[in-house]
C-alpha positions as CSV (number, residue, x, y, z in Angstrom):
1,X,4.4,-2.8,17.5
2,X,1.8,-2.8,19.9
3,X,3.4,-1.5,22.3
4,X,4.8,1.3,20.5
5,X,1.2,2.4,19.8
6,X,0.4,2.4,23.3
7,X,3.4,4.8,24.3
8,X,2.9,7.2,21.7
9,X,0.8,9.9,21.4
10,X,1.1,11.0,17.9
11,X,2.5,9.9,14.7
12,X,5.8,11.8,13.5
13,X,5.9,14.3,11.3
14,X,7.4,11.6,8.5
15,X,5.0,9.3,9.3
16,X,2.1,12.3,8.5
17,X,3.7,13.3,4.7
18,X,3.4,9.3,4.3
19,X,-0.1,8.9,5.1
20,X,-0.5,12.6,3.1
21,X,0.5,11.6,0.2
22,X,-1.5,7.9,0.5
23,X,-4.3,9.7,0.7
24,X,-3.5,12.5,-1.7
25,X,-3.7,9.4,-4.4
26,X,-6.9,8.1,-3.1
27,X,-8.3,11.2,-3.6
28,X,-7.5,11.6,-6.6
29,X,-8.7,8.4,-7.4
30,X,-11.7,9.4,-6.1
31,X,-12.7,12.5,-7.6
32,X,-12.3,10.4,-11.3
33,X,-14.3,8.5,-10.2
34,X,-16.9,11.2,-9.0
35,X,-16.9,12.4,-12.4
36,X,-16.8,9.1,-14.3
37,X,-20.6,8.5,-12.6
38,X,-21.7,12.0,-12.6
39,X,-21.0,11.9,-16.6
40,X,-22.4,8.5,-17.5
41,X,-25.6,9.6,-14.9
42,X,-25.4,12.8,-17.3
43,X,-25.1,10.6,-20.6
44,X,-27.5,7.4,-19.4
45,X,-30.8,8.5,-21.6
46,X,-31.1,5.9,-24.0
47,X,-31.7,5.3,-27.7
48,X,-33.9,6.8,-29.8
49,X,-35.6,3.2,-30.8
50,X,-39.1,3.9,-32.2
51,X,-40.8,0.4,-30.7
52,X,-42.9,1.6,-27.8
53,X,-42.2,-1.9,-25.7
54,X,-38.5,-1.1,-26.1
55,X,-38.6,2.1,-25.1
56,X,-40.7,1.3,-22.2
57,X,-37.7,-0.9,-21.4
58,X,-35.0,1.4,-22.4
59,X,-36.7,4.2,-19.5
60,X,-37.1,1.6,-16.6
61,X,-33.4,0.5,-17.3
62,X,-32.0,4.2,-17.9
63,X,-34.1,5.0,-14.8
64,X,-32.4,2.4,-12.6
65,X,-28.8,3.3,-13.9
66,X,-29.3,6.6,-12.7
67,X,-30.4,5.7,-9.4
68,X,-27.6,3.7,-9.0
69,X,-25.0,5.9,-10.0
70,X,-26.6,8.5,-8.0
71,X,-25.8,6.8,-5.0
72,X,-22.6,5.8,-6.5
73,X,-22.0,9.0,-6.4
74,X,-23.2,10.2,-2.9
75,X,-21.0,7.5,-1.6
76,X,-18.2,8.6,-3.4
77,X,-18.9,12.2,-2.6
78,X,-18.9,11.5,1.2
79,X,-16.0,9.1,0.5
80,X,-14.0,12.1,-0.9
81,X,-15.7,14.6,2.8
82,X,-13.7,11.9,4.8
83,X,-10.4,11.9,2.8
84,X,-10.3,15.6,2.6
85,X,-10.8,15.6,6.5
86,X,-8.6,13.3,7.3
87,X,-6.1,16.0,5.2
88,X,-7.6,18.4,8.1
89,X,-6.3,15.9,10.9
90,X,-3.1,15.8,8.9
91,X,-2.1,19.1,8.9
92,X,-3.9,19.3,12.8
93,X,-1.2,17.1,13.5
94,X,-4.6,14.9,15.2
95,X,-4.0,12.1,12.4
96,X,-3.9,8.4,13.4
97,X,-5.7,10.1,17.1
98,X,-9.3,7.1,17.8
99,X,-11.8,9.5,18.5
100,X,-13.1,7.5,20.8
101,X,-10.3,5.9,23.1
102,X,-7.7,8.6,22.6
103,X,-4.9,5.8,21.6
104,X,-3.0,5.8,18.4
105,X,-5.0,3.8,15.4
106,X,-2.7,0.8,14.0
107,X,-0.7,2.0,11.2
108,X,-1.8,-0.9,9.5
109,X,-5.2,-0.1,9.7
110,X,-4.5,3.9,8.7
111,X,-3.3,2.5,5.5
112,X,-5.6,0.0,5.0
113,X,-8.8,2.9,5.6
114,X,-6.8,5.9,5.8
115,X,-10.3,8.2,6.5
116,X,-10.6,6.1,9.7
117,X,-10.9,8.2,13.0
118,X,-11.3,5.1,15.2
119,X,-8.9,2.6,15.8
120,X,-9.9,-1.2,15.7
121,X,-10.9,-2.0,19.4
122,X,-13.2,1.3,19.4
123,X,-14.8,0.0,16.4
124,X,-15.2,-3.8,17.9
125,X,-17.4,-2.2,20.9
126,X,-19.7,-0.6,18.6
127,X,-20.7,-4.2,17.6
128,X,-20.9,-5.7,21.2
């Protein structure tokens, strides 16, 4: 397998409608997602309890929900920027292409993270 990667230049045209329609799901998934935390961040303002230390409480833990599904959501949103791109490099015909060394990314690793523009020995380097 190795080897093959090395040769090649390009995944097929096959290959491309495969990883297409992986990450067709994924996005999907995604974008439910989006709007599963952008509706609860929309819906997270509490009860109407009358007790002033409970609502004190209720605030500071609506307050912290919403932060965190705010950056739920920003992760998600750039989450959903990659997959769509990587729909760009699909249709580019640049899919599965490491930005970095030029060589084919693993196909394991495409379906594994198939937003990834770098293959697995570009991305070790960054940590050495």
């Amino acid at each position: 397998m190795e080897l093959e990667n090395k040769e090649r230049t390009r995944y097929n045209d096959q290959e491309l409608q495969e990883f297409k329609a992986l990450i067709l799901r994924k996005l999907e998934s995604a974008k439910a997602e989006l709007k599963d935390l952008t509706e609860s961040a929309n819906n997270s303002n509490g009860t109407d309890d009358t007790g002033s230390v409970y609502k004190t409480m209720e605030d500071g833990s609506s307050t912290l929900l919403k932060e965190s599904n705010s950056q739920l959501a920003g992760r998600q949103r750039k989450f959903i920027d990659n997959l769509e791109m990587a729909l760009l490099r699909i249709e580019n015909k640049t899919y599965g292409i490491c930005k970095i060394t030029g060589k084919l990314i693993a196909k394991e690793r495409l379906m594994a993270v198939p937003h990834t523009t770098q293959s697995m020995e570009a991305k070790l380097k960054q940590y050495k």
